[in-house]
N, C-alpha and C positions, 0 to 999 in steps of 0.2 A: 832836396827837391830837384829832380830832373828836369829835362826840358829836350821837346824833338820837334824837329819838322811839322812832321806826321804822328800822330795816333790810333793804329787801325784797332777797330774792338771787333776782335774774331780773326783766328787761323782756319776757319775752314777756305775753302774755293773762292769763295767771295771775298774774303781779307788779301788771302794770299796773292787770287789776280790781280788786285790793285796795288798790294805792295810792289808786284813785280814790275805793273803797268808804270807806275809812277817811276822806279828806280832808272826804268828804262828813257822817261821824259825827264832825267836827271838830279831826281829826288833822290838823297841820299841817306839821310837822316829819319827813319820809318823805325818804329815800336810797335810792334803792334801783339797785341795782350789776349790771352788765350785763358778763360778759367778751366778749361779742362787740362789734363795731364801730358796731353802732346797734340797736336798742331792736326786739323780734323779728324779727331776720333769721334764725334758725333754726325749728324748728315753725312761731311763727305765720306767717310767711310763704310757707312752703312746701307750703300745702294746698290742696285744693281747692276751697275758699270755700266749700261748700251746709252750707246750712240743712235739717236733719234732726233732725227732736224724735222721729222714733219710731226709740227707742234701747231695745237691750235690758233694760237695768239700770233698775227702777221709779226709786231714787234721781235719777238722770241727768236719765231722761226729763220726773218733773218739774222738775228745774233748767231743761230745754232749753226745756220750753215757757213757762214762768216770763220766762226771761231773751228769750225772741224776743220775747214780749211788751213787753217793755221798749224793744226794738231795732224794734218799729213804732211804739213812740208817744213815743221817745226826744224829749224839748224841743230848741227848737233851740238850746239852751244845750247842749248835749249834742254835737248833731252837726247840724250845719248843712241835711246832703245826709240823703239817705231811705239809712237804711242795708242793707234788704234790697229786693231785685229779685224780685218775688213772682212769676217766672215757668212756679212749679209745681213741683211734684215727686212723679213718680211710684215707688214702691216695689213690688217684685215678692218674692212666695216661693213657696216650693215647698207646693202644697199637704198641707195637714194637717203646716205643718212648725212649731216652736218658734217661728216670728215671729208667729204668730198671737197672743201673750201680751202682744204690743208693739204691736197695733195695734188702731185700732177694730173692731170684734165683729165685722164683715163686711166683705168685700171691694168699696171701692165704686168699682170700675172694670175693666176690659178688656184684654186687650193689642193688641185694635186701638184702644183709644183712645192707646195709644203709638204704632201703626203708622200710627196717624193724622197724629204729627209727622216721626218717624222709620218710614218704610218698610222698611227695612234691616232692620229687630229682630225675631230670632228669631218666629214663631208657636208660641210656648211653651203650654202646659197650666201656666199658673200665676195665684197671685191677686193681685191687683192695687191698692194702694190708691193715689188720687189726692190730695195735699196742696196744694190749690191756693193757700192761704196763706203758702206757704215757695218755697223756688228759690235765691238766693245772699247769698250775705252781705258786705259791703265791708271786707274784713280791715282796708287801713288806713285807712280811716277810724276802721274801731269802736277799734281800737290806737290811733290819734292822737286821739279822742277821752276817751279812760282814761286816756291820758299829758300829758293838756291840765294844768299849770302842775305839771306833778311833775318834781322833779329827778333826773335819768338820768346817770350815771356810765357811760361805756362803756369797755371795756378793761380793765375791772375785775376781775378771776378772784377769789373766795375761796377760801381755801385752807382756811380752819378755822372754824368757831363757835367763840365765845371765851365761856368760863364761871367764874361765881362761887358757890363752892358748887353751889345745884339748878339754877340759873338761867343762860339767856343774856345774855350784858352787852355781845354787838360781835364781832367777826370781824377774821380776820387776811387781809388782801390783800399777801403779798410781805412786805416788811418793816413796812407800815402796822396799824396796829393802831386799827378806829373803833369806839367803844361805842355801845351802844345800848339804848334800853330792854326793847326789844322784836326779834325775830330773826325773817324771812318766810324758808323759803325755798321758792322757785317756780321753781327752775330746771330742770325737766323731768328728759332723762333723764343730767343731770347729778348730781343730786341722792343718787346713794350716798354719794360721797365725803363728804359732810357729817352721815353719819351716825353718826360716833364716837361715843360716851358720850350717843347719844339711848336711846330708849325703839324704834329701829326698828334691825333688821336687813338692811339694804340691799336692801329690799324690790323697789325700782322698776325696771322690764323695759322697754328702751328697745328700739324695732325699728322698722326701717325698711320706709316704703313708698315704690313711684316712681309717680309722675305721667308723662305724657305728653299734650302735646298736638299732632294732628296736622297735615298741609298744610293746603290749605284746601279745602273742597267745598263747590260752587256748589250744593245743596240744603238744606247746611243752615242756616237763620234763628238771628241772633244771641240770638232772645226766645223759643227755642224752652224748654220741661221738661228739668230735672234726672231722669232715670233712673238706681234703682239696686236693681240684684239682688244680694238676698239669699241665703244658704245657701252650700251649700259653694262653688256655684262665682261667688263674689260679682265684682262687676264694678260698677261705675258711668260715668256719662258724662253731658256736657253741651256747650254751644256754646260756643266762647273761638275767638278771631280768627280769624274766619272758619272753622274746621273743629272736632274734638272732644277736648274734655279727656278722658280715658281713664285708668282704672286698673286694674289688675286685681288691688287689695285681696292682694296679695302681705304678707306678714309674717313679717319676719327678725330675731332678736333681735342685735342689734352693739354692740359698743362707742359710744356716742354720739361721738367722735370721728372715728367713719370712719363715720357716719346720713347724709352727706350724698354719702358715694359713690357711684356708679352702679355697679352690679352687670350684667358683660358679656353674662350671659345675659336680662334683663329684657327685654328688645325680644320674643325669639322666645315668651317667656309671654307676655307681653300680647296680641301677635300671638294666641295659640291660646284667649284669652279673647274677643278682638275676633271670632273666624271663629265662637266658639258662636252670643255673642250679638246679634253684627252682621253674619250670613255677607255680606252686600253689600256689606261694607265690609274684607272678609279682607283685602286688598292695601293697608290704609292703610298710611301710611305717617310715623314720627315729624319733628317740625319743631324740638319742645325737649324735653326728658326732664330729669325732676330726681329726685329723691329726700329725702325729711325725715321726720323723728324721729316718734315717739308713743310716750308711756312710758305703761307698765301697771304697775298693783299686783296682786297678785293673784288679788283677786277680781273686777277690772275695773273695783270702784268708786273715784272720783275719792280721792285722800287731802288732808282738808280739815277742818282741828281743829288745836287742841293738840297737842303732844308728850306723850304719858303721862309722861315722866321729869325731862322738865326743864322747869321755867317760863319763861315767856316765849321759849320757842320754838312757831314754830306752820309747817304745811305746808300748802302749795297745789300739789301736784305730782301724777303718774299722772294726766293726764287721759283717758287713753286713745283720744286724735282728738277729742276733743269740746268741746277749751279753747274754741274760740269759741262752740261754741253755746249754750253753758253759763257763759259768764265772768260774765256781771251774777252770777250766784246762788253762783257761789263766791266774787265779793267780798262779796257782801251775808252770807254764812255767815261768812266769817274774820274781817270786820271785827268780827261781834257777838261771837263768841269775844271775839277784841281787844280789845272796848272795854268790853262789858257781864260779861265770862266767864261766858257761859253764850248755847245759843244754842236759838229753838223752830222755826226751819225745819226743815218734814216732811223734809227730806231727810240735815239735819246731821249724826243718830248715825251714819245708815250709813254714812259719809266720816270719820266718825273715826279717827286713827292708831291708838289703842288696838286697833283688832281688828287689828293686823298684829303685837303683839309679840311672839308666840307663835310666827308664822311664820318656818321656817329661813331661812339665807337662802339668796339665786338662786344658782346656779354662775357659776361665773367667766365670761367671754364670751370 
């Protein structure tokens, strides 16, 4: 029977930024258990990579801008390579619509200054802001930079939080039982089943979205803008090997088990998103199509605190799409939980578990 520090449950984004937050406030001794076969192959690997700080949620938003901060002036002890491609990002909404509360005061651009890279794109009546500081982000890098000298168990599935009295003391994997001082867990939309005798009611709403990206087309530049429309009928896209990463912001709540499915009808949706917002491009056609997880809480904001019920249990889960853009600030938030109990980042109450105790819980999937 082992024994650590630390126990983080999950190597995605969210495991791994607190592994590192912690190591960095002098935690040495972290485990942290991964049931898939390497260190995020599910969520974080399976997104679209951009760099998007204007996020609905004020809590978020400051995390995302906080943490990108970080991710441009990261030491090369950190990460060797430049982890974001500032190739721009344009954001569009419907005027006079709810995204206005999320962006700067005014609209400071055009949609020909999109049809300036991209031709193809709708001649819409909408407002436009341009981020020219943002554009993609280097998944693994920034993951193999969080996971630099931390030990990774994969194959590892927990089955239970293991408790003494009020308190987490270790988990059960199988027949193995490892103590611990401390209980992380961060494994997305994994994360009900470890809610027995918490303080939460299996709060977390995993659902699936699908990526596509297409053949190749001889116009479009690989250093072109991230574009992505907002409101109902949300879409986004960018340049990836030679033709366009594509989504069409679809969202299906699943069993995390079957998140990595493909859904037979996806193609002729995105199809009828691509012919809004790209009519020049109605006839594309898909090269690789995937699908990956995003769990929600239900207020949308991140869950990142204590457990109200048990001590030394603590949660880094529901990011809701925004684990990487936001990772540095949810390690820098849990580790101070962790180490200091108590934490004064503007953003920590709102991500606290405590406001979900109350909440029923989600229906069955």
């Amino acid at each position: 029977m082992s024994a650590h520090q630390v126990i983080i449950i999950g190597a995605g984004i969210a495991g791994a930024s607190t592994a590192w937050a912690l190591r960095q406030a002098g935690v040495s001794d972290i485990l942290i258990l991964e049931q898939g076969a390497q260190a995020g192959m599910h969520s974080t690997s399976r997104n679209a990579a951009i760099l998007r700080t204007a996020i609905e949620q004020p809590a978020l938003q400051r995390m995302a801008r906080e943490s990108a901060e970080f991710y441009r002036s990261a030491p090369a002890s950190f990460a060797e390579q430049p982890l974001i491609d500032t190739v721009g990002l344009f954001v569009t909404a419907d005027k006079h619509s709810n995204a206005q509360n999320r962006m700067p005061s005014a609209a400071n651009s055009c949609v020909a200054e999109i049809r300036a890279h991209y031709p193809d794109f709708l001649d819409a009546d909408v407002d436009v802001w341009h981020f020219a500081d943002e554009g993609t982000l280097d998944i693994h890098g920034l993951l193999q930079a969080f996971l630099k000298e931390q030990t990774v168990r994969t194959h590892c599935k927990v089955d239970e939080i293991i408790y003494n009295n009020d308190g987490a003391c270790g988990v059960r994997c199988g027949d193995e039982i490892i103590n611990a001082q401390q209980v992380v867990v961060a494994n997305g939309g994994w994360a009900n089943h470890l809610c027995s005798n918490t303080g939460l009611n299996q709060p977390f709403s995993p659902s699936r979205r699908h990526l596509m990206v297409s053949g190749p087309l001889e116009h479009i530049g690989q250093q072109l803008p991230v574009v992505w429309c907002t409101g109902d009928n949300e879409f986004y896209f960018r340049p990836e090997s030679g033709g366009l990463l594509i989504s069409a912001c679809d969202h299906e709540l699943v069993d995390p088990r079957y998140g990595e499915n493909i859904d037979p009808n996806i193609i002729e949706y995105i199809a009828t998103k691509t012919d809004h917002w790209l009519p020049g491009l109605s006839d594309i056609q898909p090269k690789h199509l995937w699908s990956g997880l995003r769990t929600f809480s239900p207020d949308h904001n991140s869950i990142v605190g204590p457990d109200p019920h048990k001590d030394n249990l603590f949660w880094a889960t529901g990011l809701a799409g925004h684990g990487m853009t936001t990772a540095y600030s949810v390690g820098q938030i849990l580790s101070a939980w962790m180490c200091d109990k108590k934490c004064t980042h503007p953003s920590a109450n709102d991500l606290l578990p405590q406001r979900l105790v109350d909440v029923p819980r989600l229906a069955a999937i």
